[in-house]
Backbone as a printed PyTorch tensor [residue, N CA C, xyz], in Angstrom:
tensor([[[-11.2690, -18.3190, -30.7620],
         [-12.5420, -18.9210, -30.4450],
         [-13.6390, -17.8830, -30.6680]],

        [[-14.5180, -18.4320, -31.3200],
         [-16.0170, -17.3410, -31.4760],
         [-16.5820, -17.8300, -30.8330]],

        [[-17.0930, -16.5250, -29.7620],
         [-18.3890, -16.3460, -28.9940],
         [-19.4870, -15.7290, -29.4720]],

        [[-20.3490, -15.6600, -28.7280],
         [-21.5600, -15.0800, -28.5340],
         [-21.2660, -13.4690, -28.4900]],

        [[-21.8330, -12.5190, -29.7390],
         [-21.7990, -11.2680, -30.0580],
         [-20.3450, -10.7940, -30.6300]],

        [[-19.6670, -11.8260, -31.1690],
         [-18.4950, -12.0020, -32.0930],
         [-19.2430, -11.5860, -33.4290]],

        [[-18.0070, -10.7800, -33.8930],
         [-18.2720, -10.8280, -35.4440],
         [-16.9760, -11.3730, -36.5670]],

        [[-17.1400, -11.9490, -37.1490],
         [-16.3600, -12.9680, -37.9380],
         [-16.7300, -12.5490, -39.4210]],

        [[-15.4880, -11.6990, -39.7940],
         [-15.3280, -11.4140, -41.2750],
         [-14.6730, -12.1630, -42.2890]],

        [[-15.1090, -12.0170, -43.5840],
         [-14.2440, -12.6440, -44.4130],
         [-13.7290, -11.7610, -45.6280]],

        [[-13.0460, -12.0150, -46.3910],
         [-12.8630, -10.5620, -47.3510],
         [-11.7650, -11.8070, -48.3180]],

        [[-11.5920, -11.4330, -49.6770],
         [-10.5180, -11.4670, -50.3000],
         [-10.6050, -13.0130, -50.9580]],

        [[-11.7240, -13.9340, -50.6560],
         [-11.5120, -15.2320, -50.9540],
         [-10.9280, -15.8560, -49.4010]],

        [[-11.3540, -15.4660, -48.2000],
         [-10.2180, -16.1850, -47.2430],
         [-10.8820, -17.7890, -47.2190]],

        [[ -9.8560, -18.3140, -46.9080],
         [-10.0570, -19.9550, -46.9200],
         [-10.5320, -20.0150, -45.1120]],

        [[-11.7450, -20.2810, -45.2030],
         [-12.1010, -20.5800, -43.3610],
         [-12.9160, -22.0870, -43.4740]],

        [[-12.8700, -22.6770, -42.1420],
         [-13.4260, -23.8530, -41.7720],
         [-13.8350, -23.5760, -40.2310]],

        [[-15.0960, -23.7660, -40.2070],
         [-15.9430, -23.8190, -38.8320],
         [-16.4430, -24.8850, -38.6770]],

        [[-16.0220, -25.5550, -37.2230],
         [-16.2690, -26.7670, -36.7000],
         [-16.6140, -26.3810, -35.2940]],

        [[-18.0950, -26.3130, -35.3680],
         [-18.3020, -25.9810, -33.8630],
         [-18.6810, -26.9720, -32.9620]],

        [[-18.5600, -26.5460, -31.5660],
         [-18.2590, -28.1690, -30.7260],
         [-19.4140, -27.8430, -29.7530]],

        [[-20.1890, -26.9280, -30.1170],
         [-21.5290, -27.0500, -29.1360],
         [-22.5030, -25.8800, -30.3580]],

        [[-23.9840, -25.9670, -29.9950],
         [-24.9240, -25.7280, -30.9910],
         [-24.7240, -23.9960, -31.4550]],

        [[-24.5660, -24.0670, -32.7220],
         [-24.1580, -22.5550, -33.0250],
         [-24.7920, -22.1420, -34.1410]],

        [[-25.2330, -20.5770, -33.9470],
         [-26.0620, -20.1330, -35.1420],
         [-25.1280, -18.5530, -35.6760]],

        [[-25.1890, -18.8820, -36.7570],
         [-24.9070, -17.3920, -37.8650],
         [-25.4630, -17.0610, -38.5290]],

        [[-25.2610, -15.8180, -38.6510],
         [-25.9050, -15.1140, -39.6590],
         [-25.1790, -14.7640, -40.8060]],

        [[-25.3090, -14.7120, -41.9090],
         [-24.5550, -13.9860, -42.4880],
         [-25.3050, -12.8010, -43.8290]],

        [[-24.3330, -11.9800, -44.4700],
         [-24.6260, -10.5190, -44.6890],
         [-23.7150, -10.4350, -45.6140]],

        [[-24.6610,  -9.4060, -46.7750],
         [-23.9060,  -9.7410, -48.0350],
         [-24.0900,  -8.2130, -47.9460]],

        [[-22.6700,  -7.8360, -48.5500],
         [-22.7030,  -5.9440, -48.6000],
         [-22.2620,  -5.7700, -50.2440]],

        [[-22.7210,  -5.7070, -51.2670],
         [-23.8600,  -5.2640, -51.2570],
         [-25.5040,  -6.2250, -51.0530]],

        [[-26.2640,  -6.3970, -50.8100],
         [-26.8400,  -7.4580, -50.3800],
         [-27.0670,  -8.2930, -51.9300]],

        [[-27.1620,  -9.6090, -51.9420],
         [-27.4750, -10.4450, -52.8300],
         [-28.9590, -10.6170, -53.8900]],

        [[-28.7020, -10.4350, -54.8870],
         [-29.7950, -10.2480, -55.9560],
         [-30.6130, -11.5320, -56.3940]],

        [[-29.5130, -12.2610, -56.2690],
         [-29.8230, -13.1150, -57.3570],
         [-28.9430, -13.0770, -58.7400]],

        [[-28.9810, -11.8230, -59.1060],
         [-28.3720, -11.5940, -60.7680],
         [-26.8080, -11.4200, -60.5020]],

        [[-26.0520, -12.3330, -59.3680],
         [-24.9470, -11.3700, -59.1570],
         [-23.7600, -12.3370, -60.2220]],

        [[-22.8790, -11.9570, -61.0920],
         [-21.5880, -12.3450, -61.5530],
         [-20.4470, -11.9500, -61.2620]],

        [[-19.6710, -12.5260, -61.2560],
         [-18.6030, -12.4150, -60.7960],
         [-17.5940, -11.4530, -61.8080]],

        [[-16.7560, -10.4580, -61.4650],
         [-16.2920,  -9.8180, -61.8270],
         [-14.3980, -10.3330, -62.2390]],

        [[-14.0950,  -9.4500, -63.0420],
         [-12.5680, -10.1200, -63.3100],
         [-11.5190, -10.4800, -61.4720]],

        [[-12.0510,  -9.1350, -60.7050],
         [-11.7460,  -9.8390, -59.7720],
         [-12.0630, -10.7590, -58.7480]],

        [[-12.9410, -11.6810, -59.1320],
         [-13.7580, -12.1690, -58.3620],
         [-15.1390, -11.6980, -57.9590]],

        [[-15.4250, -10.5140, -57.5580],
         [-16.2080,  -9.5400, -56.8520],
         [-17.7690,  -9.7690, -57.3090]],

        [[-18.6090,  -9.3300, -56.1260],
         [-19.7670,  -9.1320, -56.8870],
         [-20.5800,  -7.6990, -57.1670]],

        [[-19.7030,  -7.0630, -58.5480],
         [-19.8810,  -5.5520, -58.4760],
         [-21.8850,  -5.1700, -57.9800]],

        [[-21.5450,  -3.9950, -57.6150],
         [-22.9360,  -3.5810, -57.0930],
         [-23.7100,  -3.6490, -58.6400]],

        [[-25.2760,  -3.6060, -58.3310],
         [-26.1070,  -3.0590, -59.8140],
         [-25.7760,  -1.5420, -59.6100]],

        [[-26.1820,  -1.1820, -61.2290],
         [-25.8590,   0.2330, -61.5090],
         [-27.3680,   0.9630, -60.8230]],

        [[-27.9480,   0.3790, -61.1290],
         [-29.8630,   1.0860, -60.9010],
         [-30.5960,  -0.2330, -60.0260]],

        [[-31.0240,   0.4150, -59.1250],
         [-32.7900,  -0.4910, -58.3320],
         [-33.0240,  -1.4230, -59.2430]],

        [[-33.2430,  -1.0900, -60.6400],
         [-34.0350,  -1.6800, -61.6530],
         [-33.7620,  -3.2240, -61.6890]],

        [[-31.9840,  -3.2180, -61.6880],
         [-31.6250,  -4.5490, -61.9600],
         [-31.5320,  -5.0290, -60.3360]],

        [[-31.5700,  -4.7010, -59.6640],
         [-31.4110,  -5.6930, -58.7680],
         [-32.4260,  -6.8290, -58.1250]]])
């Protein structure tokens, strides 16, 4: 069960489903944070930019 000041990771492609049964807010957080320009890599991944420039 997730509470309040839980942190809830995901990694690897995990398959999750959240069904919450009273009013719930998340956040979520992209490491490296999200560009916009991001593709997906042979392994899935979203490699970092090389330079500021592109991101």
């Amino acid at each position: 069960m997730i509470r309040p000041g839980d942190m809830y990771l995901l990694d690897k492609h995990d398959r999750h489903t959240l069904r919450p049964k009273t009013l719930f807010r998340a956040i979520c957080v992209f490491n490296p944070p999200v560009t916009g320009r991001e593709d997906h890599d042979a392994d899935g991944a979203y490699p970092a930019p090389k330079t500021l420039a592109e991101a």
